[in-house]
N, CA, C and O atoms as a MOPAC input file, in Angstrom:
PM7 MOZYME 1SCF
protein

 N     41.62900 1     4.76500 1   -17.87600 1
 C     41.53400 1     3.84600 1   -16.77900 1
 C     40.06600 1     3.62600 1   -16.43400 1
 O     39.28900 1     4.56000 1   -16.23500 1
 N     39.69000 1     2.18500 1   -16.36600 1
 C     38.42100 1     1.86300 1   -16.11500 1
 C     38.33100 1     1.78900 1   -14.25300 1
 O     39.11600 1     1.31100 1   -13.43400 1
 N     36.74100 1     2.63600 1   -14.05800 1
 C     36.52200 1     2.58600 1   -12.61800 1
 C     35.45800 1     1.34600 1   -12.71800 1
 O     34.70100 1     0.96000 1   -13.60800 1
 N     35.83500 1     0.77600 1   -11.02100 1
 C     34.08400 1    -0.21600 1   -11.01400 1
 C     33.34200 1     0.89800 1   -10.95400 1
 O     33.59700 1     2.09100 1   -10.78700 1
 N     32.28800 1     0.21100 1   -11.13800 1
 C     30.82400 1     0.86700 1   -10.89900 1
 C     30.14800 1     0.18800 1    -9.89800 1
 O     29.68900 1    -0.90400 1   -10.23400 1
 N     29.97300 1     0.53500 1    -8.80100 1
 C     28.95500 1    -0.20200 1    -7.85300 1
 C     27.47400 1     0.18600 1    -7.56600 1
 O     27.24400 1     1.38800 1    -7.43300 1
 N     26.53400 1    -0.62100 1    -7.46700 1
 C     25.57300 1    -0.04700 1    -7.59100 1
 C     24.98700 1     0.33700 1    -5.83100 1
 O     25.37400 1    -0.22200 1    -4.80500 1
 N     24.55200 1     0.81100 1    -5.88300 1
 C     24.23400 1     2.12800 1    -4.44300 1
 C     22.86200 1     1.83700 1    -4.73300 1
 O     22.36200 1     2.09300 1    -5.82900 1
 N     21.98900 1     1.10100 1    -3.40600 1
 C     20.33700 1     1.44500 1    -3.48000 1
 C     20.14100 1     2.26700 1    -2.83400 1
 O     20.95100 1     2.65800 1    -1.99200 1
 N     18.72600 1     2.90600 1    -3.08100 1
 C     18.42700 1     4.05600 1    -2.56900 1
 C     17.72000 1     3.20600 1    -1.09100 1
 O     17.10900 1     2.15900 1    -0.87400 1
 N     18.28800 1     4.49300 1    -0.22100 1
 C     17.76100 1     4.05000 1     1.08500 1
 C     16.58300 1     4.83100 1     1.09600 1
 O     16.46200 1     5.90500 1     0.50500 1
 N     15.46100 1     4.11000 1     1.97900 1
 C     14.66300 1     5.17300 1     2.49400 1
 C     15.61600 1     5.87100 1     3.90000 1
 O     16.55200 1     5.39500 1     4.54200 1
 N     14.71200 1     7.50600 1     4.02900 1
 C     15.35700 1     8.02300 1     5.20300 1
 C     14.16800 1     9.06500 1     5.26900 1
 O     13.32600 1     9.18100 1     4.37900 1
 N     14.20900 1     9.87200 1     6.53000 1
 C     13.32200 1    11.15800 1     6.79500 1
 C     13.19100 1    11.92900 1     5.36800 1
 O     12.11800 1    12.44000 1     5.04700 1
 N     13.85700 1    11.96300 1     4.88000 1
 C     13.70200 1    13.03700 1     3.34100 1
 C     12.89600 1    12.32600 1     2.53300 1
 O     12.32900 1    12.85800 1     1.57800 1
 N     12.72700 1    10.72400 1     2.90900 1
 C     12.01300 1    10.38000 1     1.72300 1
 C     10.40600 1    10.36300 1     1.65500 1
 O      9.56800 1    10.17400 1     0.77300 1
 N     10.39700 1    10.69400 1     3.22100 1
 C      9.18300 1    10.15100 1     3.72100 1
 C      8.00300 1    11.53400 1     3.85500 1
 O      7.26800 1    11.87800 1     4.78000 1
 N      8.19800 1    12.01200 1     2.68000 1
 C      6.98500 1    13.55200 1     2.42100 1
 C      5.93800 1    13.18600 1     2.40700 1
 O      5.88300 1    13.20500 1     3.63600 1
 N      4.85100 1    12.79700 1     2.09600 1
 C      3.61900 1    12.26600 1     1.77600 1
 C      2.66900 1    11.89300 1     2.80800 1
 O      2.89400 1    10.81000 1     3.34800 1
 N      1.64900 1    12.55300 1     3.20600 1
 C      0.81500 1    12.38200 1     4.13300 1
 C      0.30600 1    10.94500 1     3.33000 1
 O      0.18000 1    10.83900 1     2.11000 1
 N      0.04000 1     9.83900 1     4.37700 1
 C     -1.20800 1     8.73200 1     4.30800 1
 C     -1.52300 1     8.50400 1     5.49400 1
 O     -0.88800 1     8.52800 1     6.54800 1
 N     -3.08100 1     8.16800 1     5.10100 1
 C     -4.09500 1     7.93100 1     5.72300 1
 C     -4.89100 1     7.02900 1     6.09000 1
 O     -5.86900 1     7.12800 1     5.34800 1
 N     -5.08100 1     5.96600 1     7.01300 1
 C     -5.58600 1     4.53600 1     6.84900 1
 C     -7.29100 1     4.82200 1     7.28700 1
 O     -7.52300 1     5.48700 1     8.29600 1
 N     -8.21800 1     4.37300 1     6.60600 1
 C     -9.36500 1     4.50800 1     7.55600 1
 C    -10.15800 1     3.19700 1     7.46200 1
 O    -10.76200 1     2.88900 1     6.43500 1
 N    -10.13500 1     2.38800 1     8.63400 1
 C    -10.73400 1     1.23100 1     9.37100 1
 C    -11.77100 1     1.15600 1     8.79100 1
 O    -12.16000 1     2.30800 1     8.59700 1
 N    -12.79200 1     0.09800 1     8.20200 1
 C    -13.70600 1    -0.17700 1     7.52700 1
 C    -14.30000 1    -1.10600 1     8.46300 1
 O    -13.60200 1    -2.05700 1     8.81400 1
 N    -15.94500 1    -0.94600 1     9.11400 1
 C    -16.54900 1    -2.42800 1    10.10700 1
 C    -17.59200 1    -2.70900 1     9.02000 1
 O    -17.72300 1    -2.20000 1     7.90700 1
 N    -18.51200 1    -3.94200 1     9.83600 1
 C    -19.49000 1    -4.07400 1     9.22000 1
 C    -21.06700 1    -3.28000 1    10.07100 1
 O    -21.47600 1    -3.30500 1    11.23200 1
 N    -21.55000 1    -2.67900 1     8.87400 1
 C    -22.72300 1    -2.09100 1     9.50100 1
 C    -23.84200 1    -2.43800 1     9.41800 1
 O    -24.49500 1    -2.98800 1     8.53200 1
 N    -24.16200 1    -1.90500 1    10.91300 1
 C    -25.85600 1    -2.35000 1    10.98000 1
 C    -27.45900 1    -2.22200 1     9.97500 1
 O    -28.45900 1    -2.94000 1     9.97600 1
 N    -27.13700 1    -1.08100 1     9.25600 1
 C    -27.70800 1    -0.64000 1     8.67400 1
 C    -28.07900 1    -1.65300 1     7.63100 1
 O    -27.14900 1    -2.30400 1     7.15400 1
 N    -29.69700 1    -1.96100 1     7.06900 1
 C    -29.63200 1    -2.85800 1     5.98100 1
 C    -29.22400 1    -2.29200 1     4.44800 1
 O    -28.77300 1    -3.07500 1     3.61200 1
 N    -29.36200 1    -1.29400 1     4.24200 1
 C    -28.50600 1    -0.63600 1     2.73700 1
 C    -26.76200 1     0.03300 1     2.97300 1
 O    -26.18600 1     0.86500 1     2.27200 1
 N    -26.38900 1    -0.49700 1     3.88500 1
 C    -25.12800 1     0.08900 1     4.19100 1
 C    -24.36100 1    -1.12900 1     4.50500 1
 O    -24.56700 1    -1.79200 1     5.52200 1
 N    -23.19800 1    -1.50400 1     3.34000 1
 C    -22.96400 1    -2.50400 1     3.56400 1
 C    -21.63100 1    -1.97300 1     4.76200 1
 O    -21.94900 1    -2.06000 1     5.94800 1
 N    -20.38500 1    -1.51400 1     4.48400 1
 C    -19.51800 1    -0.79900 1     5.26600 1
 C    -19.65800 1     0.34300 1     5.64500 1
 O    -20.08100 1     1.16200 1     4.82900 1
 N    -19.45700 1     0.61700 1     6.52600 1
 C    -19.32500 1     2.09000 1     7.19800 1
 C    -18.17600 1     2.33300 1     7.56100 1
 O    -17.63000 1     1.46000 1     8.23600 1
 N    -17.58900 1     3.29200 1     7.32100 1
 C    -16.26800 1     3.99300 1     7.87700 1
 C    -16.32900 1     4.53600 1     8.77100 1
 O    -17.12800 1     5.46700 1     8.87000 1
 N    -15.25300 1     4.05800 1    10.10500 1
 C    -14.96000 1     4.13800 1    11.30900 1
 C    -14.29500 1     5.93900 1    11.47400 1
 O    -14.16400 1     6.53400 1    12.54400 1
 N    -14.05400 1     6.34100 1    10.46300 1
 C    -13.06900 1     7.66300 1    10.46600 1
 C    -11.67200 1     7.43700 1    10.39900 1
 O    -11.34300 1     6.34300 1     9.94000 1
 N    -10.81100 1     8.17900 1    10.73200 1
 C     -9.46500 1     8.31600 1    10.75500 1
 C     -8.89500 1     6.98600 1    11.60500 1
 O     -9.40900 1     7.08700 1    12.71900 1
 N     -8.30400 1     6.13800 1    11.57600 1
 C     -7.53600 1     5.19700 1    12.27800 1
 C     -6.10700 1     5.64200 1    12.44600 1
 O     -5.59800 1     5.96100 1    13.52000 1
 N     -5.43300 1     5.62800 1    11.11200 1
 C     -3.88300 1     6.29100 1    11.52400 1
 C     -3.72100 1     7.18900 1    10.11700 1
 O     -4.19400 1     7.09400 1     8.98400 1
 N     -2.87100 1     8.04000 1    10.73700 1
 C     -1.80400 1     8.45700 1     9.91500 1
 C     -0.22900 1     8.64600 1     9.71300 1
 O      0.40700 1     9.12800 1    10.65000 1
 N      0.04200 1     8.49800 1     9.22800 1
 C      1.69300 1     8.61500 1     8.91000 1
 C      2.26900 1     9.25000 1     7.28400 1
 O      1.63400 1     9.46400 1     6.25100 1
 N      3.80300 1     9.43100 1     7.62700 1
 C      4.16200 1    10.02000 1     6.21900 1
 C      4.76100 1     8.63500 1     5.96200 1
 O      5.14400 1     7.72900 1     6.70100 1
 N      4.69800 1     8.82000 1     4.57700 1
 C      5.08500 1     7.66800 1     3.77300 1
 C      6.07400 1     8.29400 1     2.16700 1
 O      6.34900 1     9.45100 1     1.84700 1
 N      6.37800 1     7.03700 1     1.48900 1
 C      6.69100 1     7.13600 1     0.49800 1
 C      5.80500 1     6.43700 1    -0.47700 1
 O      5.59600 1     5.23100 1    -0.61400 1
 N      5.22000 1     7.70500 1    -1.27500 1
 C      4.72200 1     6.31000 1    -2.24100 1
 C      4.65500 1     6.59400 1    -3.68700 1
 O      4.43700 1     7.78800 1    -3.89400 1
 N      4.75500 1     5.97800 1    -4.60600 1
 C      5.17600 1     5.65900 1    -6.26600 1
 C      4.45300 1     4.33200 1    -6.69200 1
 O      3.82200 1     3.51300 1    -6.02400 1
 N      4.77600 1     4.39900 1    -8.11400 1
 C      3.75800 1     3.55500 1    -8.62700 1
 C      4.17300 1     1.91100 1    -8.49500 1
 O      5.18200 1     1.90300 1    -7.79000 1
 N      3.81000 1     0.45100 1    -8.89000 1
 C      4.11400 1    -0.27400 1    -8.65500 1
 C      5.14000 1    -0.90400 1    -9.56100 1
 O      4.99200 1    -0.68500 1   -10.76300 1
 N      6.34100 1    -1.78500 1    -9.11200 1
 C      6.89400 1    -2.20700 1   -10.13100 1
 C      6.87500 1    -3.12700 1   -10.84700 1
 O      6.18700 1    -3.86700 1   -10.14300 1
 N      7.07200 1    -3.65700 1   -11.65700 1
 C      7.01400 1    -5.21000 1   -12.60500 1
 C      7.22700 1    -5.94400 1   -11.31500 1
 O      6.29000 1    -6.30300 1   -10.60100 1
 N      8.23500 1    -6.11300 1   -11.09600 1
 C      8.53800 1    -6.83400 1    -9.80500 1
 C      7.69100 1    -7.09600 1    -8.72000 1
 O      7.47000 1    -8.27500 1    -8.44600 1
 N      6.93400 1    -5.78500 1    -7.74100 1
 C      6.46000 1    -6.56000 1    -6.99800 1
 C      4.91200 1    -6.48200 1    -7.58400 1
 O      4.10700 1    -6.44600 1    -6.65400 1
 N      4.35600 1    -6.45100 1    -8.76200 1
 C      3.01800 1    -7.12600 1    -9.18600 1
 C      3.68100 1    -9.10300 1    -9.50100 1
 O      3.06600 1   -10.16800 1    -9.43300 1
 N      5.06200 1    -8.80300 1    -9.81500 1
 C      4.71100 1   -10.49200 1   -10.33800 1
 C      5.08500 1   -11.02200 1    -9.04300 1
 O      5.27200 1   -12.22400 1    -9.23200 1
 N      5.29100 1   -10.74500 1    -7.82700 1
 C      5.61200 1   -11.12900 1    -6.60500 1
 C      4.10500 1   -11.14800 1    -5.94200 1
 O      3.78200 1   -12.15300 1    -5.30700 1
 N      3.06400 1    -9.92700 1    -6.09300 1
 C      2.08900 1   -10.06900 1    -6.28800 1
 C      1.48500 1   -11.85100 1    -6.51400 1
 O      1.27600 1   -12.78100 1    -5.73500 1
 N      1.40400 1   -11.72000 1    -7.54400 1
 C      0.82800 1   -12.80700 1    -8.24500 1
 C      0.75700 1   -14.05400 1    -8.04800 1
 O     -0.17400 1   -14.85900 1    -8.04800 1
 N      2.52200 1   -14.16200 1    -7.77700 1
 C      2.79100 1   -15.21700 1    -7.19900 1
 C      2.28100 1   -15.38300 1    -5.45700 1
 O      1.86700 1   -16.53500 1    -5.32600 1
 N      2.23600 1   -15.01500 1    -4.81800 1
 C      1.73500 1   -14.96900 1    -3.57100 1
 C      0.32700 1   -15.24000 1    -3.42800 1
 O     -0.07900 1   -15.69200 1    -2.35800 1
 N     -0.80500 1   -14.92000 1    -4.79100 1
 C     -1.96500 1   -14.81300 1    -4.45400 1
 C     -2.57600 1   -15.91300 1    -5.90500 1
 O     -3.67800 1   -16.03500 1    -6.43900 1
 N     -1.50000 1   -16.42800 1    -6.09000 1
 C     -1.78400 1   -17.88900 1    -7.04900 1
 C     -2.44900 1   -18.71200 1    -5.95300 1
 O     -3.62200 1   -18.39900 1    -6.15900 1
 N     -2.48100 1   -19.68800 1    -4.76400 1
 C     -3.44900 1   -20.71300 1    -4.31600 1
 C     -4.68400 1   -19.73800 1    -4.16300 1
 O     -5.71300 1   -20.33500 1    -3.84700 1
 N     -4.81500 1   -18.32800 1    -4.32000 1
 C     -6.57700 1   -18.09400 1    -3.72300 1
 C     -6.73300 1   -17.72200 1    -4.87600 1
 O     -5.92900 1   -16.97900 1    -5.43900 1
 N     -7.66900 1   -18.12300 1    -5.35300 1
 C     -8.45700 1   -17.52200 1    -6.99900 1
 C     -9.02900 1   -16.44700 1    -6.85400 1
 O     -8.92400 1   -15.70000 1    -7.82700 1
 N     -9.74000 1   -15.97600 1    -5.80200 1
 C    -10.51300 1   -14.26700 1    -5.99200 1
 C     -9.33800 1   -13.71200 1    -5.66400 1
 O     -8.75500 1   -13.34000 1    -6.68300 1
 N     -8.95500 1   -13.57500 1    -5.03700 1
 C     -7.77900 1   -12.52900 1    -4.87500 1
 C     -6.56300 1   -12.04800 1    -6.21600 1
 O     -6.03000 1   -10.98200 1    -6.52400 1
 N     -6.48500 1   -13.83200 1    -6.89800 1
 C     -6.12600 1   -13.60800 1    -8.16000 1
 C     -6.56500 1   -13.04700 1    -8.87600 1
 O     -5.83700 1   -12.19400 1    -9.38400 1
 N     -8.37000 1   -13.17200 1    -9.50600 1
 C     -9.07800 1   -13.20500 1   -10.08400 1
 C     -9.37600 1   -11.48900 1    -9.91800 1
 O     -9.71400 1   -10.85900 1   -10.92000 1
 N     -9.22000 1   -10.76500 1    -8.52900 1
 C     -9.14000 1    -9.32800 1    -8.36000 1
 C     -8.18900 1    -8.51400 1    -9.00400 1
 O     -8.44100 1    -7.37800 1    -9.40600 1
 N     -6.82100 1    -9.22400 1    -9.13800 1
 C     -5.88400 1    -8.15600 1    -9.53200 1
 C     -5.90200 1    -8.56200 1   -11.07400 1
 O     -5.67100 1    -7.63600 1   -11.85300 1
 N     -6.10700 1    -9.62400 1   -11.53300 1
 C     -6.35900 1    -9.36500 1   -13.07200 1
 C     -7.45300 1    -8.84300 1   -13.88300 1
 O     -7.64600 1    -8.80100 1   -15.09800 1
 N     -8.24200 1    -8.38000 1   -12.66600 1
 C     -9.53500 1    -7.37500 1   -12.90400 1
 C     -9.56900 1    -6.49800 1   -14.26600 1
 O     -8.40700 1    -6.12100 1   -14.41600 1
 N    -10.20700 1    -6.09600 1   -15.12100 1
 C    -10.27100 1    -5.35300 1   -15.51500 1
 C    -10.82800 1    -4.07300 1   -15.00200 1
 O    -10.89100 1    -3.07200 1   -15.71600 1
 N    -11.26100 1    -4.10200 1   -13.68100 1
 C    -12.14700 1    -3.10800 1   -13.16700 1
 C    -10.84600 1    -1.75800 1   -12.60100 1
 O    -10.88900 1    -0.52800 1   -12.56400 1
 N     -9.88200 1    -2.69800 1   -12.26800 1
 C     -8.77300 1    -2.15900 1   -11.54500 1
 C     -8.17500 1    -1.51500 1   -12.00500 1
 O     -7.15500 1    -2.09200 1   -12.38100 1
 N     -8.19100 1    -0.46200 1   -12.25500 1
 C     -6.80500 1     0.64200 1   -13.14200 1
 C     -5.71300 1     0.94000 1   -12.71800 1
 O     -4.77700 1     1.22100 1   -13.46600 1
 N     -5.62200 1     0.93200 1   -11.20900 1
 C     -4.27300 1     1.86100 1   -11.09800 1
 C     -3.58900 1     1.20600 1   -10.07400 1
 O     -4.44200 1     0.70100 1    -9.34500 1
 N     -2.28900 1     0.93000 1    -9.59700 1
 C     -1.92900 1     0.17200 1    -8.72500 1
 C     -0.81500 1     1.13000 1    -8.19000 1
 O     -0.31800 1     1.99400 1    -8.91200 1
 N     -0.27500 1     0.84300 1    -6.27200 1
 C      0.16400 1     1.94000 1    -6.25700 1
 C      0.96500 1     1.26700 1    -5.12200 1
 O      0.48200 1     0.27100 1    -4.58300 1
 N      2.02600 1     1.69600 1    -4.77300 1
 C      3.17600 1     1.23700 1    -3.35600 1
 C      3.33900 1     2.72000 1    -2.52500 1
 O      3.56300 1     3.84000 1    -2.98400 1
 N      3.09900 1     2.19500 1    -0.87500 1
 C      3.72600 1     3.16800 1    -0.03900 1
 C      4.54500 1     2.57700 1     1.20300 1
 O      4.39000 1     1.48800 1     1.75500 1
 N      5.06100 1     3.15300 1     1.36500 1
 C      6.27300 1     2.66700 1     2.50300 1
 C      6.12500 1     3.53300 1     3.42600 1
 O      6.43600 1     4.67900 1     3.10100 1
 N      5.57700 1     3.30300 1     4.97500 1
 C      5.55700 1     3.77300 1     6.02500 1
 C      6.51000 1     3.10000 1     7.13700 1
 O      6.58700 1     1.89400 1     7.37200 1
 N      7.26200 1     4.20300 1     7.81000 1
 C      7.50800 1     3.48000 1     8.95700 1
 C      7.18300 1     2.38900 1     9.58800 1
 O      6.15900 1     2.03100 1     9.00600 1
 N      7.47600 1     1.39300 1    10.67300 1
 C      6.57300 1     0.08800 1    10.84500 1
 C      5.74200 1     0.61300 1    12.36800 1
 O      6.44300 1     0.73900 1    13.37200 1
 N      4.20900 1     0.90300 1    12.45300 1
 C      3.63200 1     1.59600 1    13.25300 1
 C      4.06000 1     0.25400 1    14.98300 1
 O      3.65400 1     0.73200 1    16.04300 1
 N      4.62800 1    -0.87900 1    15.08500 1
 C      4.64200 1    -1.54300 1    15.54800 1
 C      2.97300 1    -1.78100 1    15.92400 1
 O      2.03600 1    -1.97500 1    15.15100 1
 N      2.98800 1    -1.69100 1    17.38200 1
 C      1.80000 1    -2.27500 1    18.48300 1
 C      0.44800 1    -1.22500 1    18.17300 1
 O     -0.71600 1    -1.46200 1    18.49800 1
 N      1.02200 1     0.16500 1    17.35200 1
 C     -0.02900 1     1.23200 1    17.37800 1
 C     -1.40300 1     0.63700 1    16.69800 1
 O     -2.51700 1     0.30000 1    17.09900 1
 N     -0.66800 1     0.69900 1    15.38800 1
 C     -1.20600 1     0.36000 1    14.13300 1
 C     -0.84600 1    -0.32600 1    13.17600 1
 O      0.11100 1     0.05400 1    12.50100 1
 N     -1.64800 1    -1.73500 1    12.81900 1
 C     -1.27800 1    -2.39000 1    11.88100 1
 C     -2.36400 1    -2.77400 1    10.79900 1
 O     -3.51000 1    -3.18600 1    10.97500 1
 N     -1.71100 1    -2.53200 1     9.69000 1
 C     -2.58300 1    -2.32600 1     8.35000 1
 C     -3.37900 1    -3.94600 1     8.01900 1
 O     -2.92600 1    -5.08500 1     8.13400 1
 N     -4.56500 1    -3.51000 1     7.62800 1
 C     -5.19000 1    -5.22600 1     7.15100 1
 C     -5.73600 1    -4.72900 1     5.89800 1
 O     -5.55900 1    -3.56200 1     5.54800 1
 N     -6.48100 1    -5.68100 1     5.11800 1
 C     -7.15800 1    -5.93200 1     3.84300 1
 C     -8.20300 1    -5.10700 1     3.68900 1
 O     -8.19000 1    -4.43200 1     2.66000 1
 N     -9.20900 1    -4.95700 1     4.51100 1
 C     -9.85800 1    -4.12800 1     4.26900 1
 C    -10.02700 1    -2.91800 1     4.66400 1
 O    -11.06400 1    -2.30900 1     4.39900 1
 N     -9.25800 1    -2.50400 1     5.20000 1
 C     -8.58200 1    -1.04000 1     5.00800 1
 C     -8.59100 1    -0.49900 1     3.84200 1
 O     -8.12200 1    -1.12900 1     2.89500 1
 N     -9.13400 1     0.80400 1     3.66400 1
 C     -9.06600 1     2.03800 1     2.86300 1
 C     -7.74700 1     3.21300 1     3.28300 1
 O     -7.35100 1     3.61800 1     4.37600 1
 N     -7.30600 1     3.52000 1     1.84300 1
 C     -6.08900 1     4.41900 1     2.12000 1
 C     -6.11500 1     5.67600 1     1.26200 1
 O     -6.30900 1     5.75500 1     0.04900 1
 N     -5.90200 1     6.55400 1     2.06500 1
 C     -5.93600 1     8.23900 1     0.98000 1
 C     -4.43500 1     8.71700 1     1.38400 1
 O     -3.83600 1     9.00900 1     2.41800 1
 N     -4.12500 1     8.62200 1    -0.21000 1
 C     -2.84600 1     9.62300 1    -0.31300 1
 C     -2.86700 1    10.79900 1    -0.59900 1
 O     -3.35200 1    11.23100 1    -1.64500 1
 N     -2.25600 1    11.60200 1     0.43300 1
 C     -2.82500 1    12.76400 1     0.29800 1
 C     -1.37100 1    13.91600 1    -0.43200 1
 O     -0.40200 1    14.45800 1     0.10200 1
 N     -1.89800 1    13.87600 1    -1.86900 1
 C     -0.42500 1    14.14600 1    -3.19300 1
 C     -1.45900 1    14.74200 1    -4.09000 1
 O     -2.67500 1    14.63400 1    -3.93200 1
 N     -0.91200 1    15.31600 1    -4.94900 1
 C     -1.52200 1    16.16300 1    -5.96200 1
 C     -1.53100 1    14.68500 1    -7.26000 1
 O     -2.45200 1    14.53900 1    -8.06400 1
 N     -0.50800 1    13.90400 1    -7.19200 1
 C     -0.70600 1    12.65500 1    -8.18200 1
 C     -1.72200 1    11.74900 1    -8.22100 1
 O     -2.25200 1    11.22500 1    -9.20000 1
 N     -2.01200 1    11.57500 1    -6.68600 1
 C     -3.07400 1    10.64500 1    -6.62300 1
 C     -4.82700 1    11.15800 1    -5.83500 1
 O     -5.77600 1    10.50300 1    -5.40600 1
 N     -4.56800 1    12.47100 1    -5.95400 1
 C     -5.80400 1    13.33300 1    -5.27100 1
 C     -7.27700 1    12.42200 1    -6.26700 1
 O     -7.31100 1    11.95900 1    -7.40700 1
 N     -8.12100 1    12.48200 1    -5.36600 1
 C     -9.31700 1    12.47000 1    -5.18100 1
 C     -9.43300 1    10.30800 1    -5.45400 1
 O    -10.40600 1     9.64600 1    -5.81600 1
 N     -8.58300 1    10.02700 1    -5.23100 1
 C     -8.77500 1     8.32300 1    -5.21700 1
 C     -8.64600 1     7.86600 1    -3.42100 1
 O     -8.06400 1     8.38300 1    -2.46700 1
 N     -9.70700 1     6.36900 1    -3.62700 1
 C     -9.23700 1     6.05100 1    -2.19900 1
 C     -8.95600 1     4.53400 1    -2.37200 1
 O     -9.93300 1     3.80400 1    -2.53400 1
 N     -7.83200 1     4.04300 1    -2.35500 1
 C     -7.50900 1     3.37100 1    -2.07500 1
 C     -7.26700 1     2.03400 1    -1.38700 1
 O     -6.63800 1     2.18400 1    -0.33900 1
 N     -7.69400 1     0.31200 1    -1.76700 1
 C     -7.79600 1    -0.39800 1    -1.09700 1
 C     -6.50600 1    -1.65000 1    -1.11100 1
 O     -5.93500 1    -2.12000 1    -2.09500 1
 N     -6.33500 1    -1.92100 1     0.12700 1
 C     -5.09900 1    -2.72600 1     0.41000 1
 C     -5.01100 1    -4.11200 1    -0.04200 1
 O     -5.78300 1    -4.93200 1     0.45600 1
 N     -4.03000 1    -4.52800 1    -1.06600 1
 C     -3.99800 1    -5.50200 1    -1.34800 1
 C     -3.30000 1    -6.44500 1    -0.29200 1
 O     -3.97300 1    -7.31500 1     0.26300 1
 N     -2.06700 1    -6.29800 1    -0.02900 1
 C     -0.81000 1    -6.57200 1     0.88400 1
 C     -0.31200 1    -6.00000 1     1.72100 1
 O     -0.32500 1    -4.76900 1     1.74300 1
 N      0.16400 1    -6.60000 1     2.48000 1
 C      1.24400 1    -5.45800 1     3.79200 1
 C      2.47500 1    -6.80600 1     3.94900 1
 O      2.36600 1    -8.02600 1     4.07200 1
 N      3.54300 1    -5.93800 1     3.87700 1
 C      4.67300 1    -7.37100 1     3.82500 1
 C      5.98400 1    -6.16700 1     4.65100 1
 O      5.97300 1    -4.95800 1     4.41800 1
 N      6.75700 1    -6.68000 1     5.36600 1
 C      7.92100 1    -5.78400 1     5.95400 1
 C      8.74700 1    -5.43400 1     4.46300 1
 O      8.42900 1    -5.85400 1     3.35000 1
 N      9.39200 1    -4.93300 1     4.65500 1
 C     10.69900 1    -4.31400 1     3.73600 1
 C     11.64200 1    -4.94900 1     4.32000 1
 O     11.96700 1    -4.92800 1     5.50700 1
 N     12.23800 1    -5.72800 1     3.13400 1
 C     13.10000 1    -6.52400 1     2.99700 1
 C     14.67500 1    -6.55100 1     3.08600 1
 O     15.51200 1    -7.45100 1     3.16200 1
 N     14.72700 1    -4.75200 1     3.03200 1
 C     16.19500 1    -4.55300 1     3.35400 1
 C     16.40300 1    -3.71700 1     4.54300 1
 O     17.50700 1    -3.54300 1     5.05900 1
 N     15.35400 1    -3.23000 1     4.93900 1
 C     14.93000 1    -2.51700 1     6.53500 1
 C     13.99200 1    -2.96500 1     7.13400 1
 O     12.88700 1    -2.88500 1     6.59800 1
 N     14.09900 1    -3.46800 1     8.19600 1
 C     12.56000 1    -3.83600 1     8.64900 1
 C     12.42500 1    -2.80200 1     9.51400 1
 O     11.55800 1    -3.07300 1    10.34500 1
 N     12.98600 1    -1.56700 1     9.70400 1
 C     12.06800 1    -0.39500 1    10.14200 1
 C     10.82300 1    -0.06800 1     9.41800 1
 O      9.90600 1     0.53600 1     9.97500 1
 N     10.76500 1    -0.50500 1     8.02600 1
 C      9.44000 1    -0.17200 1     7.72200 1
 C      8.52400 1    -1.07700 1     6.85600 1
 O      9.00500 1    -2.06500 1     6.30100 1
 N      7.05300 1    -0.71800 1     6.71600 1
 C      6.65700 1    -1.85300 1     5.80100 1
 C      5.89600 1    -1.43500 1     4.84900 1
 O      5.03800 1    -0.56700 1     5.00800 1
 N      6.18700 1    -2.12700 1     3.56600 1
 C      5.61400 1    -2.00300 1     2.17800 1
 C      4.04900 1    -2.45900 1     2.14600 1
 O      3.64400 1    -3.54200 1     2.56700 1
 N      3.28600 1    -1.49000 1     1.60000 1
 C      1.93900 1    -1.51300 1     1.51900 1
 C      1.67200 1    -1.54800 1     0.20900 1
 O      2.29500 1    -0.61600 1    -0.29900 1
 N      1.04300 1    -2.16600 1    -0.64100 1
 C      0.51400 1    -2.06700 1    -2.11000 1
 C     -0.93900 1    -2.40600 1    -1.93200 1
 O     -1.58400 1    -3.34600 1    -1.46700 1
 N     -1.28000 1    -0.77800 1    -2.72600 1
 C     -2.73800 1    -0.11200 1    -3.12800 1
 C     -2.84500 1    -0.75400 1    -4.28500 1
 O     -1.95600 1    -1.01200 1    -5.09700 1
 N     -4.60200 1    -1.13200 1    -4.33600 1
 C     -5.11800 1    -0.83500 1    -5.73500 1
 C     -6.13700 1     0.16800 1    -5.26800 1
 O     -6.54800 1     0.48700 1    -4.15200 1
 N     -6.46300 1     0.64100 1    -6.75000 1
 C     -7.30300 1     1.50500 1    -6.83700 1
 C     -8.31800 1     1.30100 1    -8.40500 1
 O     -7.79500 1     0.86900 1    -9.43200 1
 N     -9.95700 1     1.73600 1    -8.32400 1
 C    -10.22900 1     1.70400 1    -9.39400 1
 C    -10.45900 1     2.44300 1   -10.35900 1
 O    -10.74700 1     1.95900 1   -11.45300 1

């Protein structure tokens, strides 16, 4: 006797969410050989995060087809490593922008820091929102 098979997505939930991250606020500085200076710690939260999928690089892509540098960034060759985390949605606290720097703090991705390509809600929860790192 044949059973269906239904397919079951994985939810995020508290168990999924192990992973210290770290956002740290980037201004512009006064200094004439200092182009950014880091503000320090802005937020932290636990997150989920894993590598990126086919999917959302070509969702990627498509999104950042009318701006050419932004295109022209992720087909970088400079860029090696690309990376997704899913945090809670900080609402009014904290909200993630572009030039933001991010440290995941994991034995996988130790000693990289991380810069924000996107911030978009999660599409099947909007308790939280999807962040995609590059890194070089």
């Amino acid at each position: 006797m044949l059973r269906s098979r239904k397919f079951k997505r994985e939810t995020t939930h508290n168990g999924t969410l192990r992973t210290l991250v770290t956002f740290k606020r980037m201004k512009v500085s006064d200094d004439f050989y200092e182009f950014n200076a880091e503000t320090g710690e802005s937020f932290s939260a636990w997150g989920e995060a894993h590598d990126v999928t086919f999917q959302d690089l070509e969702s990627l892509k498509g999104r950042f087809s009318k701006n050419a540098l932004a295109l022209e960034s992720i087909k970088s060759k400079a860029i090696k490593a690309y990376a997704t985390v899913k945090i809670r949605d900080p609402l009014e606290d904290f909200q993630p922008k572009n030039s933001d720097k991010v440290v995941i703090h994991d034995e996988r991705f130790r000693g990289k820091e991380w810069d924000v390509i996107d911030v978009q809600p999660d599409l099947y929860n909007r308790m939280y929102l999807v962040i995609f790192l590059v890194g070089s």
